[in-house]
PDB file with one MODEL, atoms N, CA, C and O in Angstrom:
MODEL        1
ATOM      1  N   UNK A   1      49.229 -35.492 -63.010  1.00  0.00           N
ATOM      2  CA  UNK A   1      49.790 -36.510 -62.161  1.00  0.00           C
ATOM      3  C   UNK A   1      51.296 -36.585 -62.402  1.00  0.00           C
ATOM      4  O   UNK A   1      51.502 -36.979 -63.550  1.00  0.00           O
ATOM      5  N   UNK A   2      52.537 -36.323 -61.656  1.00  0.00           N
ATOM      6  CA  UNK A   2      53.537 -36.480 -61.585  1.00  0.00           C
ATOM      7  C   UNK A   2      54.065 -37.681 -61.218  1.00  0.00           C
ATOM      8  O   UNK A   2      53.857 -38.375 -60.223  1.00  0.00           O
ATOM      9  N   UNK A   3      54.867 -37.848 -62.276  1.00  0.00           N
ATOM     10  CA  UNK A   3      55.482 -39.416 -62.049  1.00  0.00           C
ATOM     11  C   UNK A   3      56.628 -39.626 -61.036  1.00  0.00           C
ATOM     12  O   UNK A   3      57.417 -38.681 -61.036  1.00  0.00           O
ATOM     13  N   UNK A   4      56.934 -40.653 -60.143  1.00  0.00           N
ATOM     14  CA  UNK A   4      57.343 -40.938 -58.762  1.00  0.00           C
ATOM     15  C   UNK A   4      58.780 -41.304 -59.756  1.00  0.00           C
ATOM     16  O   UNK A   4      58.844 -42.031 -60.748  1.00  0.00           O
ATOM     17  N   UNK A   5      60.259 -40.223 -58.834  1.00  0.00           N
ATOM     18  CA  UNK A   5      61.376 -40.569 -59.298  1.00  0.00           C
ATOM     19  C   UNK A   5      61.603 -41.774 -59.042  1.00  0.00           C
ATOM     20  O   UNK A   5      60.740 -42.391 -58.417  1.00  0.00           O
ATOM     21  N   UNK A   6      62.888 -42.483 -59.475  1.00  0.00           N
ATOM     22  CA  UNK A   6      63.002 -43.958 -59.732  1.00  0.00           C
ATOM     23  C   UNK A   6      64.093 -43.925 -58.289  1.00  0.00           C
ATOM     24  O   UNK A   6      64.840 -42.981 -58.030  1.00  0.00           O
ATOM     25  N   UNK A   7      64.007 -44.766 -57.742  1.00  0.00           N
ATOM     26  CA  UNK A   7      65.742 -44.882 -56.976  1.00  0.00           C
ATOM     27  C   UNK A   7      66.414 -45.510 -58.037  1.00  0.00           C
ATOM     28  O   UNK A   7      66.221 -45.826 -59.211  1.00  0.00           O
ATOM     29  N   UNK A   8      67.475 -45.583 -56.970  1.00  0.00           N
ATOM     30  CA  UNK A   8      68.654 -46.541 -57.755  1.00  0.00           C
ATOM     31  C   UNK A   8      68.555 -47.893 -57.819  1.00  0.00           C
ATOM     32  O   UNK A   8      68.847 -48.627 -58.763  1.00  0.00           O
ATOM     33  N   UNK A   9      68.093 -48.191 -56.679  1.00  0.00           N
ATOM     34  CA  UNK A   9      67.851 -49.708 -57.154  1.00  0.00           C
ATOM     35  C   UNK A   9      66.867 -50.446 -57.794  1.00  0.00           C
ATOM     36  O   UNK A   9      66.873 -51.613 -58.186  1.00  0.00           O
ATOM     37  N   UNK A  10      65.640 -49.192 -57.858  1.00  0.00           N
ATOM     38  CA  UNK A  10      64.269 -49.792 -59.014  1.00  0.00           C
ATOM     39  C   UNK A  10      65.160 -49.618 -60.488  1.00  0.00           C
ATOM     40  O   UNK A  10      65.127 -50.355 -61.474  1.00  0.00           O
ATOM     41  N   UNK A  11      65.872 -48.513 -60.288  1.00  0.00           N
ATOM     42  CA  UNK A  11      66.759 -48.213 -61.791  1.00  0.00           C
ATOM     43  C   UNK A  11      67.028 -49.625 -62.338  1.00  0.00           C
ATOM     44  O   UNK A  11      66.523 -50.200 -63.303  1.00  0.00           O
ATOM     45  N   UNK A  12      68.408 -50.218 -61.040  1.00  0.00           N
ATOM     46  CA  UNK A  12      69.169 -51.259 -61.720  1.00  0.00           C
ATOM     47  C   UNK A  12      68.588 -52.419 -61.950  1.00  0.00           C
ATOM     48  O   UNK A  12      68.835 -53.054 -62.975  1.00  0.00           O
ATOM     49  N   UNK A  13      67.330 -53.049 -60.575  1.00  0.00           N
ATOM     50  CA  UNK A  13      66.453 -53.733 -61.411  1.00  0.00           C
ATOM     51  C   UNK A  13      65.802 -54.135 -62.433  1.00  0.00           C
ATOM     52  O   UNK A  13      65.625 -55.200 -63.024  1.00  0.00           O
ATOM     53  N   UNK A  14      65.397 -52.788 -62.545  1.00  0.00           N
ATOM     54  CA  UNK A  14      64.564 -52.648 -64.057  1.00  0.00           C
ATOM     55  C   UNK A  14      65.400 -53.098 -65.025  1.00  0.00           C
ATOM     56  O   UNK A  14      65.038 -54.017 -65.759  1.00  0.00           O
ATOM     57  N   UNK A  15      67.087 -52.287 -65.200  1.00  0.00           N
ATOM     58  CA  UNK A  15      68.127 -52.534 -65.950  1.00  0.00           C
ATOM     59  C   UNK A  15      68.144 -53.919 -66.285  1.00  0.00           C
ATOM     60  O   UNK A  15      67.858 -54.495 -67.335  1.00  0.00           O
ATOM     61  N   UNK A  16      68.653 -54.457 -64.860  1.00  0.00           N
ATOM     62  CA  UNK A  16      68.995 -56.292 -64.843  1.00  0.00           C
ATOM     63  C   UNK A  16      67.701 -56.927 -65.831  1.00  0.00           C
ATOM     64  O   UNK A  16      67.749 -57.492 -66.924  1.00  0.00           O
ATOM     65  N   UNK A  17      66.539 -56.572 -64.940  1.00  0.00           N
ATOM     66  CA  UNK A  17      65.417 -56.973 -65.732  1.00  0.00           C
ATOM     67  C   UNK A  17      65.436 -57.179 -67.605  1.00  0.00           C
ATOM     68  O   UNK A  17      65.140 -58.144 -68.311  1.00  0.00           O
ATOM     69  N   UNK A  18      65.814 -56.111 -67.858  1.00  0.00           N
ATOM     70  CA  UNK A  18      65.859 -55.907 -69.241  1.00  0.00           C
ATOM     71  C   UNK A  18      66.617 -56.940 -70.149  1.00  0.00           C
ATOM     72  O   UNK A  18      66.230 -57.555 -71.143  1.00  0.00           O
ATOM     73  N   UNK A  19      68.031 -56.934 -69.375  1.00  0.00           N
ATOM     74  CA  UNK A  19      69.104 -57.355 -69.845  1.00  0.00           C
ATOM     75  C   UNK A  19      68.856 -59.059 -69.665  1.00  0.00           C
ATOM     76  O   UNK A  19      69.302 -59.946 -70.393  1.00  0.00           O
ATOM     77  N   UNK A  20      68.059 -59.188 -68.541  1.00  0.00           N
ATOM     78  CA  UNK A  20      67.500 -61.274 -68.643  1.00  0.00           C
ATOM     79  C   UNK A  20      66.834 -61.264 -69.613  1.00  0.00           C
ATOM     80  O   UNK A  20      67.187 -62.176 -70.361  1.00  0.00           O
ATOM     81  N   UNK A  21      65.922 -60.615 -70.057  1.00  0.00           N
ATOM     82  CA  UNK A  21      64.909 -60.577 -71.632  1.00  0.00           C
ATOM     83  C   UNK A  21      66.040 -60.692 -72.769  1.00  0.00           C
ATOM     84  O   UNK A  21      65.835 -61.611 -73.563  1.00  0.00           O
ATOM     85  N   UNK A  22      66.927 -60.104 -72.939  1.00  0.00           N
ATOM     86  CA  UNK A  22      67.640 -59.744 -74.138  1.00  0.00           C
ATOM     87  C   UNK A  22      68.257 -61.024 -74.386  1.00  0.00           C
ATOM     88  O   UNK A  22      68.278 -61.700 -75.415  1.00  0.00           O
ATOM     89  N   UNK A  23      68.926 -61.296 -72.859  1.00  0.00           N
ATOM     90  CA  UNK A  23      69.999 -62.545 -72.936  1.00  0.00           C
ATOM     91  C   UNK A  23      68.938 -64.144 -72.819  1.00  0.00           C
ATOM     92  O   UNK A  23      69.447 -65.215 -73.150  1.00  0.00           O
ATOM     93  N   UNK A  24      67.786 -64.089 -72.423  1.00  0.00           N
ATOM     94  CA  UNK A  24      67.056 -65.432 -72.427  1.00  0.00           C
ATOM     95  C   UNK A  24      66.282 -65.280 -73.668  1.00  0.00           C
ATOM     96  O   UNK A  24      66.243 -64.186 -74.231  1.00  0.00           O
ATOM     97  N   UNK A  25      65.602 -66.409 -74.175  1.00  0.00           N
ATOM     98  CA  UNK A  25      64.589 -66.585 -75.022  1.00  0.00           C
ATOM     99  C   UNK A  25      63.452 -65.908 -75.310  1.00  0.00           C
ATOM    100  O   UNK A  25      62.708 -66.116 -76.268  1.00  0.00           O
ATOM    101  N   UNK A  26      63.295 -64.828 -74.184  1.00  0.00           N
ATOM    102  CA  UNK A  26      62.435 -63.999 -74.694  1.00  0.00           C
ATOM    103  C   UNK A  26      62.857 -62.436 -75.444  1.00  0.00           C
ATOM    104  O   UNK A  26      62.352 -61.344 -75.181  1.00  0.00           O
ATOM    105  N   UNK A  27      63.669 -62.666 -76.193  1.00  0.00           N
ATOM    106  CA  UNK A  27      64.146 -61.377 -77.189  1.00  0.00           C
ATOM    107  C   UNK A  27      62.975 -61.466 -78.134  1.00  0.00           C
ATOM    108  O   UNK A  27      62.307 -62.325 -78.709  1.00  0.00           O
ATOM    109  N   UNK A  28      63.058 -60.111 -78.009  1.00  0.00           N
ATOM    110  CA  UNK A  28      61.515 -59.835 -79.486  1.00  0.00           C
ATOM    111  C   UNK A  28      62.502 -58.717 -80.255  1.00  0.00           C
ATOM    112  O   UNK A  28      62.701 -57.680 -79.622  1.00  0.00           O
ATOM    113  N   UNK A  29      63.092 -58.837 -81.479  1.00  0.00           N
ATOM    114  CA  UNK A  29      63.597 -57.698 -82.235  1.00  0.00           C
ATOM    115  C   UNK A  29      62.895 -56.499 -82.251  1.00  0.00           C
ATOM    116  O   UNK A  29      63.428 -55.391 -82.307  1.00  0.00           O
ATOM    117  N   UNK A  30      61.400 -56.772 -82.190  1.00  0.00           N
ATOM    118  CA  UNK A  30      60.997 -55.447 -82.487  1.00  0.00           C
ATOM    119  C   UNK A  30      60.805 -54.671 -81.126  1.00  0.00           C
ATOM    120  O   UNK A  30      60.343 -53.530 -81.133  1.00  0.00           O
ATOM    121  N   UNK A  31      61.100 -55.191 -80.177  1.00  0.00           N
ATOM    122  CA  UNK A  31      61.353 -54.452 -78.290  1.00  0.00           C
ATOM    123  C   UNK A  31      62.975 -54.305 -78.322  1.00  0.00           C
ATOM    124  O   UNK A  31      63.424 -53.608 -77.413  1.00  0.00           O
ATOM    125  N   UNK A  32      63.777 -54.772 -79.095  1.00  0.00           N
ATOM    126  CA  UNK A  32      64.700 -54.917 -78.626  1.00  0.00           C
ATOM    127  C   UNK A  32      65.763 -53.115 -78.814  1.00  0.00           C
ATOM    128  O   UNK A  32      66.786 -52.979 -78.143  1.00  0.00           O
ATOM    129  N   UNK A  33      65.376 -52.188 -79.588  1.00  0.00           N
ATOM    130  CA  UNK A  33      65.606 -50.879 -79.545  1.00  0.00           C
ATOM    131  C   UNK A  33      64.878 -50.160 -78.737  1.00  0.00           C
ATOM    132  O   UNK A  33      65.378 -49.140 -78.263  1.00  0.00           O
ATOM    133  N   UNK A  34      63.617 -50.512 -78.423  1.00  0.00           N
ATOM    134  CA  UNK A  34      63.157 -49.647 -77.038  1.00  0.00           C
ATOM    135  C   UNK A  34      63.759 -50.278 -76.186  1.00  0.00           C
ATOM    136  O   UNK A  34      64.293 -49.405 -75.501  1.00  0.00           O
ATOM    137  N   UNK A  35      64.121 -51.606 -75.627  1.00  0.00           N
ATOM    138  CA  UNK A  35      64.392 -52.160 -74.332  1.00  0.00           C
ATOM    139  C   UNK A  35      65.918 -50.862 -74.207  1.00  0.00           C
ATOM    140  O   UNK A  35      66.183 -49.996 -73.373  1.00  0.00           O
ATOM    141  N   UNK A  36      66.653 -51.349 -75.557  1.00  0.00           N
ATOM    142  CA  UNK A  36      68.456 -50.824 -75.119  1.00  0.00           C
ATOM    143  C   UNK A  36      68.007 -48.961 -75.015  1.00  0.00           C
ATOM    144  O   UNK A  36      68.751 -48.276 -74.315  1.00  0.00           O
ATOM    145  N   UNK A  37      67.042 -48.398 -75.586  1.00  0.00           N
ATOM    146  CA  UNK A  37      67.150 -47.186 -75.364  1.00  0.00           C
ATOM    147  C   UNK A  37      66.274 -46.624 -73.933  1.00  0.00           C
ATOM    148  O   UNK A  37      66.186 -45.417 -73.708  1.00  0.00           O
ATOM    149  N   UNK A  38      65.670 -47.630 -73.047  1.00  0.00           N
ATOM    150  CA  UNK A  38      65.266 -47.598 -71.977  1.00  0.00           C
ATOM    151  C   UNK A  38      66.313 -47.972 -70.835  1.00  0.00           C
ATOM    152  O   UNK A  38      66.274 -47.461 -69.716  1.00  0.00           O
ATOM    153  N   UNK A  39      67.332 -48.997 -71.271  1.00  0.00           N
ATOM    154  CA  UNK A  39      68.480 -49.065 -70.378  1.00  0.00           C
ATOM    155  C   UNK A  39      69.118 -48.118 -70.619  1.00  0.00           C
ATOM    156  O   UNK A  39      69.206 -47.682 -69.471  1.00  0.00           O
ATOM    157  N   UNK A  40      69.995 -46.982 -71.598  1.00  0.00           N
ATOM    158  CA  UNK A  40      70.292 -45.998 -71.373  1.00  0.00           C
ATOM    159  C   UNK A  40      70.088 -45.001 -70.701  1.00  0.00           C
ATOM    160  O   UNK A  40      70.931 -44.412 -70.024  1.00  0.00           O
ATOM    161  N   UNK A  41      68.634 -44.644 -70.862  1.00  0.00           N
ATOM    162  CA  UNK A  41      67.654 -43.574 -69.556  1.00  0.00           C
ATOM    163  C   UNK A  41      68.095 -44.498 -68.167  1.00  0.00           C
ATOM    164  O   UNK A  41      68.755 -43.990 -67.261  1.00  0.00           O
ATOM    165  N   UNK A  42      67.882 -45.152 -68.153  1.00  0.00           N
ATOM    166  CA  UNK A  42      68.200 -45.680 -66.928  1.00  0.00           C
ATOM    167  C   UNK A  42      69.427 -45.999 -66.148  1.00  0.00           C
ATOM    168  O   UNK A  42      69.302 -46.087 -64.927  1.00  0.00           O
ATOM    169  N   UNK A  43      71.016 -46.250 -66.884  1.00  0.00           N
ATOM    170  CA  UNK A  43      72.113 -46.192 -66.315  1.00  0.00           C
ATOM    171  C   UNK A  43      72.225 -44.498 -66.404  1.00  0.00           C
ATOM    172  O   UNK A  43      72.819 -44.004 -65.445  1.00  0.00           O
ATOM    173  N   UNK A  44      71.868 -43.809 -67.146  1.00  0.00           N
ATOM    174  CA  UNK A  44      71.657 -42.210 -66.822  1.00  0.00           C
ATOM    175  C   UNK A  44      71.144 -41.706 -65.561  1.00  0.00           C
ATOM    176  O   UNK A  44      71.536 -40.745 -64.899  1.00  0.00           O
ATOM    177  N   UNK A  45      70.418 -42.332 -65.395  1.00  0.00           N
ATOM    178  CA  UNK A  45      69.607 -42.109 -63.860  1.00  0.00           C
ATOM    179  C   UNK A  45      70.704 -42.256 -63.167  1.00  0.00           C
ATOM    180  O   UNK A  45      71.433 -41.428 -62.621  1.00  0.00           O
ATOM    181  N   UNK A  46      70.766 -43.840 -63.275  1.00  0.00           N
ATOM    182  CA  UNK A  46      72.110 -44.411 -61.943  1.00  0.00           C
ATOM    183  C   UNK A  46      73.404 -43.650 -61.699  1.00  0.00           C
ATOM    184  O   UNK A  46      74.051 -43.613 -60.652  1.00  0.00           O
ATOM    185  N   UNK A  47      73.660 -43.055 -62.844  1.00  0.00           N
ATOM    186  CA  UNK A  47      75.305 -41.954 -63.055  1.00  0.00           C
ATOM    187  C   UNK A  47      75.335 -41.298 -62.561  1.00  0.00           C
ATOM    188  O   UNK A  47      76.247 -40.881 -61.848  1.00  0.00           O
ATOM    189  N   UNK A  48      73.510 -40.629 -62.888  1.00  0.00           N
ATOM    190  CA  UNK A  48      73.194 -39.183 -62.058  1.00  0.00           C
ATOM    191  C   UNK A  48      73.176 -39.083 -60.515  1.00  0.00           C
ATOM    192  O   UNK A  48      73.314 -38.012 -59.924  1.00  0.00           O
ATOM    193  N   UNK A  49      72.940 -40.649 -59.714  1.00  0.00           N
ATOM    194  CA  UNK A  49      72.199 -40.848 -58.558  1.00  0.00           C
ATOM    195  C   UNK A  49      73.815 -41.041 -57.877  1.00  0.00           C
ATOM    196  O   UNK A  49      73.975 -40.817 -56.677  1.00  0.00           O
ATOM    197  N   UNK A  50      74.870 -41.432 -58.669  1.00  0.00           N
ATOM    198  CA  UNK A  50      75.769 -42.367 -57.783  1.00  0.00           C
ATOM    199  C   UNK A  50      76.524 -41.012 -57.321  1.00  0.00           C
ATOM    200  O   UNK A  50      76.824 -40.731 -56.161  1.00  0.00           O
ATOM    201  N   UNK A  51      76.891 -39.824 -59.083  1.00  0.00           N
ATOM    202  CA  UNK A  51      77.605 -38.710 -59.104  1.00  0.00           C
ATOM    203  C   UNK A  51      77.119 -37.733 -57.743  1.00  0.00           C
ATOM    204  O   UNK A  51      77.862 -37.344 -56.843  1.00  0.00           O
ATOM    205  N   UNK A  52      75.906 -37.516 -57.863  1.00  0.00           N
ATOM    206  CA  UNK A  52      75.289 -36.902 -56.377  1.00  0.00           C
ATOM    207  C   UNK A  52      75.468 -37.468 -54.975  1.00  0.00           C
ATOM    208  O   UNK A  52      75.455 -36.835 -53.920  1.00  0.00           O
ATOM    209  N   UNK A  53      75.655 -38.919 -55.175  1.00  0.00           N
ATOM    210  CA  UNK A  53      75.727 -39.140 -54.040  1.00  0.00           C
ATOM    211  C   UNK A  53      77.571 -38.880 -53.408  1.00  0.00           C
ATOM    212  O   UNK A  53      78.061 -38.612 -52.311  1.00  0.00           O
ATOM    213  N   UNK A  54      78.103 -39.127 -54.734  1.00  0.00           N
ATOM    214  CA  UNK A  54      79.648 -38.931 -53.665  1.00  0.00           C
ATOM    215  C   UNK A  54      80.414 -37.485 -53.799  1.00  0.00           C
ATOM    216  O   UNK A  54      81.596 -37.240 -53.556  1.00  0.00           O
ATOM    217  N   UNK A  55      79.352 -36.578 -54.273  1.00  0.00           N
ATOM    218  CA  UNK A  55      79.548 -35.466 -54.027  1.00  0.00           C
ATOM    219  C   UNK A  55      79.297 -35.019 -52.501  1.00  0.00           C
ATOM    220  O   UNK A  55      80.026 -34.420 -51.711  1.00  0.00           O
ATOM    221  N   UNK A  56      77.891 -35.575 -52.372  1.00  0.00           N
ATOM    222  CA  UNK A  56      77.134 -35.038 -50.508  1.00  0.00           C
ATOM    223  C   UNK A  56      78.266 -35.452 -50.170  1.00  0.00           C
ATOM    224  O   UNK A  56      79.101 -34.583 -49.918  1.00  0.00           O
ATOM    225  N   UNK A  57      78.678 -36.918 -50.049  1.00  0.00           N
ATOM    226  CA  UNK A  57      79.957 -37.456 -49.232  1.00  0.00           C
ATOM    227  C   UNK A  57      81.183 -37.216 -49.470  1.00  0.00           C
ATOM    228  O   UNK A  57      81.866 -37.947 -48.752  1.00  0.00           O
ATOM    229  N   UNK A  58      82.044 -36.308 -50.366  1.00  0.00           N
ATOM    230  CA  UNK A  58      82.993 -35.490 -50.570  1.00  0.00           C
ATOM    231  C   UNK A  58      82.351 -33.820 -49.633  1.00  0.00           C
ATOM    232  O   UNK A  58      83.070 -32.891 -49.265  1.00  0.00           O
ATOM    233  N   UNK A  59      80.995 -33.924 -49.490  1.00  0.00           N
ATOM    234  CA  UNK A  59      81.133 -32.316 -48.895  1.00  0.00           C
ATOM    235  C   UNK A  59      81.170 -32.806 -47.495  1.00  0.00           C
ATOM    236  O   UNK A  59      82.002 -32.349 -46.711  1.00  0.00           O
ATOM    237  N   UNK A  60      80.372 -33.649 -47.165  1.00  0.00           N
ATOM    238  CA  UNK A  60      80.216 -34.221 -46.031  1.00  0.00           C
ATOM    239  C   UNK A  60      81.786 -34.577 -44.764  1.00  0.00           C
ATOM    240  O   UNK A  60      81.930 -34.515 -43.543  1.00  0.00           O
ATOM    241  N   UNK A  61      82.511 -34.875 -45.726  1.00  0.00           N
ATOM    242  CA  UNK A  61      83.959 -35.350 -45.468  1.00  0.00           C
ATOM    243  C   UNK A  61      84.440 -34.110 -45.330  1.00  0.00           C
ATOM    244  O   UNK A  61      85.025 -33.934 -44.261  1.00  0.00           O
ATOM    245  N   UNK A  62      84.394 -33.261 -45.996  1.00  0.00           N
ATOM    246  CA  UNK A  62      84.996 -32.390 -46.297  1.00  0.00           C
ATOM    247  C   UNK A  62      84.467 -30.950 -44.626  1.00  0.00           C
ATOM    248  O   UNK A  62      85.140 -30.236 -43.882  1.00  0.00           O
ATOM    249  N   UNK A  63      83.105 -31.195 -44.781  1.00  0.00           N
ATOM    250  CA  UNK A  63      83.196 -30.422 -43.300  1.00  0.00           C
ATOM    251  C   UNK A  63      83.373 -31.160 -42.174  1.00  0.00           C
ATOM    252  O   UNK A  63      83.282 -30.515 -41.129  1.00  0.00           O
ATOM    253  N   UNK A  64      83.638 -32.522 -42.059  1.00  0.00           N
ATOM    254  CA  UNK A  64      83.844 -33.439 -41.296  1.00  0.00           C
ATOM    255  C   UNK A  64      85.887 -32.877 -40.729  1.00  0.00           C
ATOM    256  O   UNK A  64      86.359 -32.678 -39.609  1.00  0.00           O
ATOM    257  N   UNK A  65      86.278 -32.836 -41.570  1.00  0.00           N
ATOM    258  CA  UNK A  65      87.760 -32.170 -41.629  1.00  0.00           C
ATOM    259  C   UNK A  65      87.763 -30.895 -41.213  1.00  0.00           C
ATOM    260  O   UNK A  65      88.549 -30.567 -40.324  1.00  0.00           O
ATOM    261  N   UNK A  66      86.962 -30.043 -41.735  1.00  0.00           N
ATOM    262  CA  UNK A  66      87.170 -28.510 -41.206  1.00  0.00           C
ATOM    263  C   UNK A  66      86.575 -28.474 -39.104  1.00  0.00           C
ATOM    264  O   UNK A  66      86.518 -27.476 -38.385  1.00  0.00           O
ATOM    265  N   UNK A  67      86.360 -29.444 -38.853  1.00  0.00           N
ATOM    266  CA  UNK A  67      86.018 -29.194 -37.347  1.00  0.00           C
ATOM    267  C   UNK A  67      87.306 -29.350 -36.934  1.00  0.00           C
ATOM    268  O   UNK A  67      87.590 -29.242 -35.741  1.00  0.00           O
TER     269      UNK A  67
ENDMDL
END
């Protein structure tokens, strides 16, 4: 079973998500190194998702000019 890529905005959700746990009353120390090493994978995602995207739209532009 292959797992369904994330978008970007389940990414930053999830992110935000994380980051209300950390910052409200529900911090658990012992989640609190998986939570921050699960937001890393995850602004990784988003870097990866944003970098691709303004590449298409640098090529996009870019044959947009050559007509």
């Amino acid at each position: 079973m292959s797992k369904k890529a994330l978008t970007y905005n389940e990414a930053l959700a999830e992110i935000e998500a994380i980051i209300e746990r950390i910052e409200g009353d529900e911090l658990d120390v012992d989640e609190l190194t998986k939570d921050v090493k699960r937001v890393a994978e995850l602004l990784k995602i988003c870097k990866l998702k944003l970098r691709n995207t303004e590449e298409e739209v640098q090529k996009i532009l870019k044959e947009f000019d050559e007509e």
